[in-house]
C-alpha positions as CSV (number, residue, x, y, z in Angstrom):
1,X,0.0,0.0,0.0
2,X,1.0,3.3,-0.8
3,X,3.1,5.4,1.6
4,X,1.2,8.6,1.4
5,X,-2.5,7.0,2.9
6,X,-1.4,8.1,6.3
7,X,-5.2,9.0,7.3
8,X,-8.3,7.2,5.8
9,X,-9.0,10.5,3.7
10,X,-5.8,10.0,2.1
11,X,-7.0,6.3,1.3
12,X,-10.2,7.0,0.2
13,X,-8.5,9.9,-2.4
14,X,-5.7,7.3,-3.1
15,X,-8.2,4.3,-4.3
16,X,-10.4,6.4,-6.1
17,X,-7.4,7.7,-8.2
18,X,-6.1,3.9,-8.3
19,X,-9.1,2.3,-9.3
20,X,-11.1,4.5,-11.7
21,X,-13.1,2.2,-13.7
22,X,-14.5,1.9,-9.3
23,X,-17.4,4.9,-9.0
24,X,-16.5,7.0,-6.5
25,X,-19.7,6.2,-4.7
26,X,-18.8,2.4,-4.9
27,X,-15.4,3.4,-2.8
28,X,-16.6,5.5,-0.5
29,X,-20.1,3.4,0.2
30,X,-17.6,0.5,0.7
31,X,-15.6,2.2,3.3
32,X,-18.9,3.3,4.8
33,X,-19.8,-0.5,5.7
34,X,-16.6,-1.7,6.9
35,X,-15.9,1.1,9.2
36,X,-19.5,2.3,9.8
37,X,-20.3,5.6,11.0
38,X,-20.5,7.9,14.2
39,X,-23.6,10.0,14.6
40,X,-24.0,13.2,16.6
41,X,-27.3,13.3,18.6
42,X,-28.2,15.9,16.0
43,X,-28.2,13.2,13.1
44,X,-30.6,10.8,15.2
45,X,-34.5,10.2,14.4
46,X,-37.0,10.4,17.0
47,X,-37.8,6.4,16.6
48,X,-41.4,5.9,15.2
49,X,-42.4,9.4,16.5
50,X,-40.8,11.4,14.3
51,X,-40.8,12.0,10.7
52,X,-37.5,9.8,9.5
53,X,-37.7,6.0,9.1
54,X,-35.2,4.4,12.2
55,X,-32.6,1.6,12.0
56,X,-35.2,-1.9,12.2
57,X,-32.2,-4.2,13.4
58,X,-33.8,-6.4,10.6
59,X,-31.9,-9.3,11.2
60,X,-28.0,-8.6,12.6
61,X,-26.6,-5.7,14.5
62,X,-24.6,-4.0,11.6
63,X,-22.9,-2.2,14.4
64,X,-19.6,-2.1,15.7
65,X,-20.1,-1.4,19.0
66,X,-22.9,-3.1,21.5
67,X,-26.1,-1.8,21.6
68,X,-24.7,-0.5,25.1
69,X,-22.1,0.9,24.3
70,X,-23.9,3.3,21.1
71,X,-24.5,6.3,24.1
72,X,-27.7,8.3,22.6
73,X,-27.8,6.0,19.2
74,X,-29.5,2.9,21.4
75,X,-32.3,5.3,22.8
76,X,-33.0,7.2,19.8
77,X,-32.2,5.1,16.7
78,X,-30.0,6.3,13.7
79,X,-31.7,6.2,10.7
80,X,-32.4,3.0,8.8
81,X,-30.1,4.2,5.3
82,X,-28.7,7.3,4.3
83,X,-28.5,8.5,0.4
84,X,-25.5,10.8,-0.4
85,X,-25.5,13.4,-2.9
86,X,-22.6,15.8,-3.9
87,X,-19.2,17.2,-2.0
88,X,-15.9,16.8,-3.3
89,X,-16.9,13.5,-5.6
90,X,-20.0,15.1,-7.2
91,X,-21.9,12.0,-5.8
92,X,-25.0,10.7,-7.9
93,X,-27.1,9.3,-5.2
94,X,-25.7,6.6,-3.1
95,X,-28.1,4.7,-0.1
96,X,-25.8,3.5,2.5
97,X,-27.3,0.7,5.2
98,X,-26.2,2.6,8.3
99,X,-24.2,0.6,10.4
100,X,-23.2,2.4,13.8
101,X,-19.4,2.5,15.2
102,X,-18.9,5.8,17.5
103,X,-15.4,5.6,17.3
104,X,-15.5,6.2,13.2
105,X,-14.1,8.7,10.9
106,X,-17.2,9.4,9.3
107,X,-19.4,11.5,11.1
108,X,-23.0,12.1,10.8
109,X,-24.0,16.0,12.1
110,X,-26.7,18.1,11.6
111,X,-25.2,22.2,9.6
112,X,-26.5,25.5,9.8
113,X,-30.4,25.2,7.9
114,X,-30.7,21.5,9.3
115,X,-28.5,20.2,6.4
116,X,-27.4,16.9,7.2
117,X,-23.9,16.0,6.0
118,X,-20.9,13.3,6.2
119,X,-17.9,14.3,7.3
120,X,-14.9,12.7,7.1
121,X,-11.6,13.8,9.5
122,X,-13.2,17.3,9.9
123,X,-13.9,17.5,5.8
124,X,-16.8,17.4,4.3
125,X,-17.6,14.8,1.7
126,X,-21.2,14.6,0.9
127,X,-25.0,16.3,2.1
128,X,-27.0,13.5,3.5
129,X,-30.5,12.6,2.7
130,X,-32.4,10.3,5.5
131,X,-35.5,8.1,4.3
132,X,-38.7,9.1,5.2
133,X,-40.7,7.3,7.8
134,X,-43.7,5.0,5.5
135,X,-47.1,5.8,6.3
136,X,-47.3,2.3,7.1
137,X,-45.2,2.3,10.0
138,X,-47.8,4.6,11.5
139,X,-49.9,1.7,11.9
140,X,-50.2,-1.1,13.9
141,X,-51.0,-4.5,14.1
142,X,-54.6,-5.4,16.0
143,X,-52.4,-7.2,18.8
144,X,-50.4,-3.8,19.2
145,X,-47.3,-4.9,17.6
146,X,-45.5,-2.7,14.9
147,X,-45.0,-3.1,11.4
148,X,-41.3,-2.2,12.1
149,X,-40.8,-5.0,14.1
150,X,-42.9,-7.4,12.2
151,X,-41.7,-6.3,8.7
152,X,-39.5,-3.7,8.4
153,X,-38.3,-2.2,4.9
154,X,-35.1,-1.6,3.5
155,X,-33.3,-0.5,0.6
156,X,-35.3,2.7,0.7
157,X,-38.5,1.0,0.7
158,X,-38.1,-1.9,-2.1
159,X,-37.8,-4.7,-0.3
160,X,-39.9,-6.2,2.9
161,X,-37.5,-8.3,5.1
162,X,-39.3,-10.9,7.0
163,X,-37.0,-12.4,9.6
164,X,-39.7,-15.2,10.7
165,X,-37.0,-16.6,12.7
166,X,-34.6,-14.7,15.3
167,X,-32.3,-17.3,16.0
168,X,-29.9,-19.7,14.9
169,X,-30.2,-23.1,15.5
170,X,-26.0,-23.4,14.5
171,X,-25.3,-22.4,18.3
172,X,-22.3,-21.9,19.6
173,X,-18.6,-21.8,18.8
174,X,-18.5,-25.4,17.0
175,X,-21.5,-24.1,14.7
176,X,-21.9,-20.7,14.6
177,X,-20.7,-18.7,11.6
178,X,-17.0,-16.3,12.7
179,X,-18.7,-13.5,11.6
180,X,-22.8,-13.9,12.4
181,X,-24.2,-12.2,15.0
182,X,-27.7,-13.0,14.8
183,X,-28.2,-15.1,18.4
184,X,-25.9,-12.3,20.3
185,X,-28.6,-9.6,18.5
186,X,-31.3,-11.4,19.6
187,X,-30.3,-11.3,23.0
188,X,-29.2,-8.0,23.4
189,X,-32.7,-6.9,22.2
190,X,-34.5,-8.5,24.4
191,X,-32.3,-7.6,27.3
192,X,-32.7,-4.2,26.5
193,X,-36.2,-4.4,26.6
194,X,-37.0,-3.9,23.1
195,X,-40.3,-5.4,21.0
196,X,-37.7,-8.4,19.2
197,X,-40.4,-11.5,18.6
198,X,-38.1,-14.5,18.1
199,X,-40.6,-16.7,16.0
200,X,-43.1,-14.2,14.2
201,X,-46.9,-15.7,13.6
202,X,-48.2,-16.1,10.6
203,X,-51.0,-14.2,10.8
204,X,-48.9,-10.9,11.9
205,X,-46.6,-11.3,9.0
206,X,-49.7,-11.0,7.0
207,X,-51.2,-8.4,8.6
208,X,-48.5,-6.4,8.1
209,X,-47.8,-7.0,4.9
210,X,-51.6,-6.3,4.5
211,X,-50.7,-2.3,6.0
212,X,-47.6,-2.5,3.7
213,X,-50.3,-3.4,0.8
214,X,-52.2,-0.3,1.6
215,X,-50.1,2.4,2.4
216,X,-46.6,2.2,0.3
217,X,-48.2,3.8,-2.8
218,X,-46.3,1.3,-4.9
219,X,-43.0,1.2,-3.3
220,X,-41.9,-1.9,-2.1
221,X,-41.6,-4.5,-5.0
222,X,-39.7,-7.6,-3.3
223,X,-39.6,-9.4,0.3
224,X,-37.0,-11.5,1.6
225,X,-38.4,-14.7,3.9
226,X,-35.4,-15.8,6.3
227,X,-34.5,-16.1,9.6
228,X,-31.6,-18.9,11.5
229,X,-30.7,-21.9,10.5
230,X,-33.3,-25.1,11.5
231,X,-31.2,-28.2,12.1
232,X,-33.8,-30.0,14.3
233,X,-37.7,-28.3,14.4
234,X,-38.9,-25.3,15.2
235,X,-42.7,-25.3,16.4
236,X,-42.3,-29.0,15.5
237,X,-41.6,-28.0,11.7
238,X,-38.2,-28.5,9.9
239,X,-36.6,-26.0,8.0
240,X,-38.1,-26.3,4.5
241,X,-41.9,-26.8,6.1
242,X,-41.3,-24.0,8.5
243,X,-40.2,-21.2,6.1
244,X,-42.8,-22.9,3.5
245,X,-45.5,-22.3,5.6
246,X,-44.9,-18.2,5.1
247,X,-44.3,-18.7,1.5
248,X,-47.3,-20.5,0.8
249,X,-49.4,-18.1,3.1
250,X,-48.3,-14.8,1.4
251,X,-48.2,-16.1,-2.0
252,X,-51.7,-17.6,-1.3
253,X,-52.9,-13.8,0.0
254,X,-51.0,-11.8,-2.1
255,X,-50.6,-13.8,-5.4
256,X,-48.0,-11.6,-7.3
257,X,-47.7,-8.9,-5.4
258,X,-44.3,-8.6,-4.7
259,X,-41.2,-10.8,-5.9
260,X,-40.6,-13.4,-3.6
261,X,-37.4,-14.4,-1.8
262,X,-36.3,-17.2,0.6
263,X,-32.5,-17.3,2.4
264,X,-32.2,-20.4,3.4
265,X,-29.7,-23.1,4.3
266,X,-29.1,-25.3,0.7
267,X,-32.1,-27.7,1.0
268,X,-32.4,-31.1,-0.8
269,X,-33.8,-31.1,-4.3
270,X,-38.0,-31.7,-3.2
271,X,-37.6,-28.6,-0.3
272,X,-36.4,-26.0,-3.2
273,X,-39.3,-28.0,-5.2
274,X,-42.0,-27.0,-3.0
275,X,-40.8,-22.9,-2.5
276,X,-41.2,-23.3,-5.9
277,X,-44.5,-24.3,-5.9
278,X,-45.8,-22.0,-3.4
279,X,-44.2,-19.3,-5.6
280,X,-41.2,-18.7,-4.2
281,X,-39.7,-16.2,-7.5
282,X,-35.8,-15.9,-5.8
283,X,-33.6,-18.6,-3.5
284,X,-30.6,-17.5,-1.7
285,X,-28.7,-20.7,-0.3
286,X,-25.8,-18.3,0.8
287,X,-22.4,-20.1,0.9
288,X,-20.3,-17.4,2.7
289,X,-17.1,-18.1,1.6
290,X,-15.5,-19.8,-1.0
291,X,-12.4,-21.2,-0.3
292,X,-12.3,-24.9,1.1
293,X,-10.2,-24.7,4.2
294,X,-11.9,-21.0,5.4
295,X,-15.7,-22.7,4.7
296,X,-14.9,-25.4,7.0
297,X,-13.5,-23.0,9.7
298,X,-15.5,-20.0,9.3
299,X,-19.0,-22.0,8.4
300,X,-18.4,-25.3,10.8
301,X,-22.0,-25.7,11.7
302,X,-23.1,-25.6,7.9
303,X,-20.1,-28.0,7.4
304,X,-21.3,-30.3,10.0
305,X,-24.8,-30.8,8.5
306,X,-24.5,-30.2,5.0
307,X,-20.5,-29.9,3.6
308,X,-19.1,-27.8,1.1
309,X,-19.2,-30.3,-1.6
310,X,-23.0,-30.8,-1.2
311,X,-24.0,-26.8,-0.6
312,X,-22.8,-26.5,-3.9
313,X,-24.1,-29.4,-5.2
314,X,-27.5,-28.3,-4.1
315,X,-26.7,-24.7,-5.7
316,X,-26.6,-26.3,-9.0
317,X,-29.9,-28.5,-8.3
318,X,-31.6,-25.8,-7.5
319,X,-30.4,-23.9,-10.5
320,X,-32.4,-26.6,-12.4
321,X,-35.8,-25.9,-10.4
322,X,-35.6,-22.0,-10.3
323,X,-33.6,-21.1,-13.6
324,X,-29.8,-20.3,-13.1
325,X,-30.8,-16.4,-13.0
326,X,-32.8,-16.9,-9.9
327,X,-30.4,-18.6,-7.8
328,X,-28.5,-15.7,-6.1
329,X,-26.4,-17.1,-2.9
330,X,-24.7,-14.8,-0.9
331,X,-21.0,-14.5,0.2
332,X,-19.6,-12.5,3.0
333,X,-16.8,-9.9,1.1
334,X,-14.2,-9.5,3.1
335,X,-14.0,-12.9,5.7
336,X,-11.2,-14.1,3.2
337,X,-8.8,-12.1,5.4
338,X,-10.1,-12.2,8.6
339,X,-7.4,-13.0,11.0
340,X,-6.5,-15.9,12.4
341,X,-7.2,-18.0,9.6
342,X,-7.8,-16.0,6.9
343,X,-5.1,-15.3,3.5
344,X,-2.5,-13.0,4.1
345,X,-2.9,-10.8,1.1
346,X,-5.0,-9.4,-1.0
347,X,-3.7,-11.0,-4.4
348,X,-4.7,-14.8,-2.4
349,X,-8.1,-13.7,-1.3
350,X,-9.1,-11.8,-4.8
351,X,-8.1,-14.6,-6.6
352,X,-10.0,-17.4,-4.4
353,X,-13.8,-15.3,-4.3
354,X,-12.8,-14.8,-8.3
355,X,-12.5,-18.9,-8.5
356,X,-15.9,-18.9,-6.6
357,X,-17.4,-16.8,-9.6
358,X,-15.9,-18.2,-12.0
359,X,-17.0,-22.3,-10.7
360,X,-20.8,-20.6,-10.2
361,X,-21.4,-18.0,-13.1
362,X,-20.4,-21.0,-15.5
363,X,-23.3,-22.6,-14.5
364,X,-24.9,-19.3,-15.0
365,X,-25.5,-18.9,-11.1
366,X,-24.7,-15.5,-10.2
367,X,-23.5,-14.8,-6.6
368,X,-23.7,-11.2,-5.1
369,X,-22.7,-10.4,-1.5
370,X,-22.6,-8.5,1.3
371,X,-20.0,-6.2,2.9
372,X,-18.5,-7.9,5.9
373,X,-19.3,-5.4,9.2
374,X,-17.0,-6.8,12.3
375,X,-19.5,-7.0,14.9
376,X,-17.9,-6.8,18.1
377,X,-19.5,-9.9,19.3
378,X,-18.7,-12.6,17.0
379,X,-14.9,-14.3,16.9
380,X,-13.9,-12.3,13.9
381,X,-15.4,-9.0,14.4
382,X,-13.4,-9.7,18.1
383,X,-10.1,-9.9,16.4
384,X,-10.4,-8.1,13.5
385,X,-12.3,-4.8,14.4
386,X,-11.0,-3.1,11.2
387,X,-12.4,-5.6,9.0
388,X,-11.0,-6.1,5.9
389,X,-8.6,-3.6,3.8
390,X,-10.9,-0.9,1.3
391,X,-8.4,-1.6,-1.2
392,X,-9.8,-5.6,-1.1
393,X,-13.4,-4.3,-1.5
394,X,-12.2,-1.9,-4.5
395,X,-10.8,-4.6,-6.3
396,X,-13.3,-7.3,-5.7
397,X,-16.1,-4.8,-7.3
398,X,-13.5,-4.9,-10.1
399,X,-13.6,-8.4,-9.9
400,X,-16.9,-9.4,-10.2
401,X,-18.0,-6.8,-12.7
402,X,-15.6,-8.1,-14.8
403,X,-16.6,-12.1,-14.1
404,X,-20.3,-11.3,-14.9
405,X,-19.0,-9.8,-17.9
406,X,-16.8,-12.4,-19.0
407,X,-19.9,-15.0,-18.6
408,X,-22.0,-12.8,-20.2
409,X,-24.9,-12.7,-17.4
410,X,-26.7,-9.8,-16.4
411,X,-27.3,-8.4,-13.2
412,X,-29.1,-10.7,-10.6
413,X,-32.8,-9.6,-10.3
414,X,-34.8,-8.8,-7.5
415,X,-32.6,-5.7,-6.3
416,X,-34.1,-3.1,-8.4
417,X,-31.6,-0.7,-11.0
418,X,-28.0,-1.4,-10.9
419,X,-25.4,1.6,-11.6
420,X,-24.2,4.7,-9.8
421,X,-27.2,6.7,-8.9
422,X,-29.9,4.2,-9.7
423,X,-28.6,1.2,-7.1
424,X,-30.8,0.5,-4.1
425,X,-29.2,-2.4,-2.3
426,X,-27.4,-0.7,0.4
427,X,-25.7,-3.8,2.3
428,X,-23.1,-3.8,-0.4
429,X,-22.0,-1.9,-4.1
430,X,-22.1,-4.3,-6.0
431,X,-25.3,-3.2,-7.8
432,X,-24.1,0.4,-7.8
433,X,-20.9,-0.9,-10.5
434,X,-23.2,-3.0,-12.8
435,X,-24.5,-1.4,-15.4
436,X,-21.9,1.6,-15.1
């Protein structure tokens, strides 16, 4: 790495020179959810009182400090996304998943006129546009509950994220994933005192989505139906018949109303059959991580009960029930390096997610992924606060724009526009470099 990136403006200015086929919003929204941002009380929303929609915790923390340690941010929440615009970059608008760290660079603070804006080491880089809170939100369900707990909205209102399940059933070191928090988020919820239902009823999901239905004018077009992994029963149901049940519920209710998702564990031929048939449009069996030895150690629970070998195997069945397009499983960018067990350079960890892409996109299964956030409580957010280097995010965007291209695919579907000042998915840029 260069000599001159002594501070992280210096880094951001550096990559954006180095990699300029990389939007500048791709760089910077990258940075943004590895290192996460620090909000001035200013900057916070006034939870589902005021006139901004909050953070919904919709499935993991995203933060990089306990919900204890946030000071005003775990009373009155940050917002759920912010959209750039502008400063020094001439931003097109870029929507951000806000991930809180108090001890970042970036800071979020309220100007003179009640202009938001992102600074980064005392310089400004961009005004700051929250989302509003949905009219929906407003309402409740006839038992009291919210429609942000229930089913929150994200990527400024397109898609309806249905965590029907709070927990993991991979529990514990031997079987949790290094970098999930999703039991520990649970928890601290629900010692906090906050509405956090582990196994959501059927009926509520529907009811919300019902509000959702009425009030969003149009807006949301997609939901996701997820939760932990089930490696015995839950409610006496195993995996594929518990998340079914939802599926067939909403598709029953709603028939075509929105695209539908399922993240799930990579099921046996006849479970991916039957989301199919319930109407299931999208299945994410997300694999994490590519390379053999870091699957087995980072992933040991999904090891234990399925394997590598057969997660992939199953990837490629399903491919045959859904259509290659449709099957979009997730990886985690940035685990390749965690420490202890992780590649020591960047060069070993591009070039193993790039084999990854290469093995699924010639079957014409195109992966996307998520930006790895080192939440405090998990082993390699522990030891490896500072996630993974910027320069390994700038190069993997590089990476798999240029994979897709090479195959030929287009852009997975069920995420909205792809390119710089169109993209919606804010948990990662890979949308905002397609199409650009």
């Amino acid at each position: 790495m260069s000599a001159v990136v002594a501070t992280r403006s210096g880094l951001l200015e550096d990559l954006v020179a180095r990699y300029p086929g990389v939007p500048p919003e791709a760089v910077l929204k990258e940075d943004l959810l590895r290192t996460g941002i620090a909000f001035d009380e200013s900057a916070l929303t006034d939870n589902l009182e005021g006139g901004v929609k909050p953070k919904s915790y919709f499935i993991f923390s995203f933060d990089q400090k306990p919900l204890a340690e946030l000071g005003a941010a775990a009373t009155q929440r940050p917002p759920e996304e912010i959209a750039l615009t502008g400063g020094p970059y001439a931003l097109r608008r870029t929507i951000v998943s806000v991930r809180v760290n108090p001890d970042s660079p970036y800071r979020m603070s309220r100007a003179e006129g009640g202009v938001l804006r992102l600074s980064l080491e005392g310089r400004e880089l961009a005004e700051a546009h929250l989302p509003p809170m949905p009219e929906y939100y407003r309402q409740t369900l006839a038992n009291g509950k919210t429609v942000m707990e229930t089913a929150p909205t994200i990527e400024w209102g397109y898609l309806i994220y249905l965590t029907v399940l709070r927990l993991c059933q991979y529990f514990g070191a031997k079987e949790e994933c290094g970098f999930c928090d999703i039991n520990h988020n649970w928890r601290q919820h629900r010692k906090a005192g906050r509405p956090y239902t582990g196994v959501k009823p059927v009926e509520d999901v529907l009811e919300a989505l019902a509000l959702i239905d009425r009030y969003d004018d149009g807006t949301s077009h997609a939901y996701t139906l997820t939760g932990g992994s089930i490696t015995s029963t839950v409610e006496g149901l195993a995996e594929a018949d518990f998340y079914g049940r939802y599926a067939q519920a909403i598709e029953e209710r709603f028939p075509g109303r929105w695209i539908g998702k399922v993240v799930a564990q990579a099921l046996p031929r006849a479970d991916v059959e039957r989301y199919k048939r319930y109407g299931i449009t999208i299945y994410h069996p997300n694999y994490e991580v590519w390379d053999r030895r870091l699957f087995s150690l980072i992933s040991p629970g999904k090891e234990r009960y399925v394997g590598r070998e057969e997660w992939h195997r199953r990837i490629l069945d399903a491919a045959e029930v859904f259509g290659p397009r449709y099957v979009i499983p997730n990886f985690v960018a940035g685990v390749e390096l965690a420490r202890p067990f992780g590649f020591a350079t960047i060069d070993e960890a591009i070039a193993s997610t790039t084999e990854g892409l290469d093995y699924f996109m010639s079957h014409g299964v195109t992966p996307r992924f998520t930006t790895w956030c080192p939440e405090p409580t998990t082993p390699l957010g522990r030891d490896n606060p500072d996630g993974a280097p910027l320069e390994y995010h700038v190069r993997l965007l590089e990476a798999y724009r240029e994979t897709i291209e090479r195959h030929g695919l287009e852009p997975p579907p069920g995420y909205g526009e792809a390119g710089a000042g169109k993209a919606v998915f804010s948990v990662s840029s890979f949308m905002d470099v397609l199409g650009t």
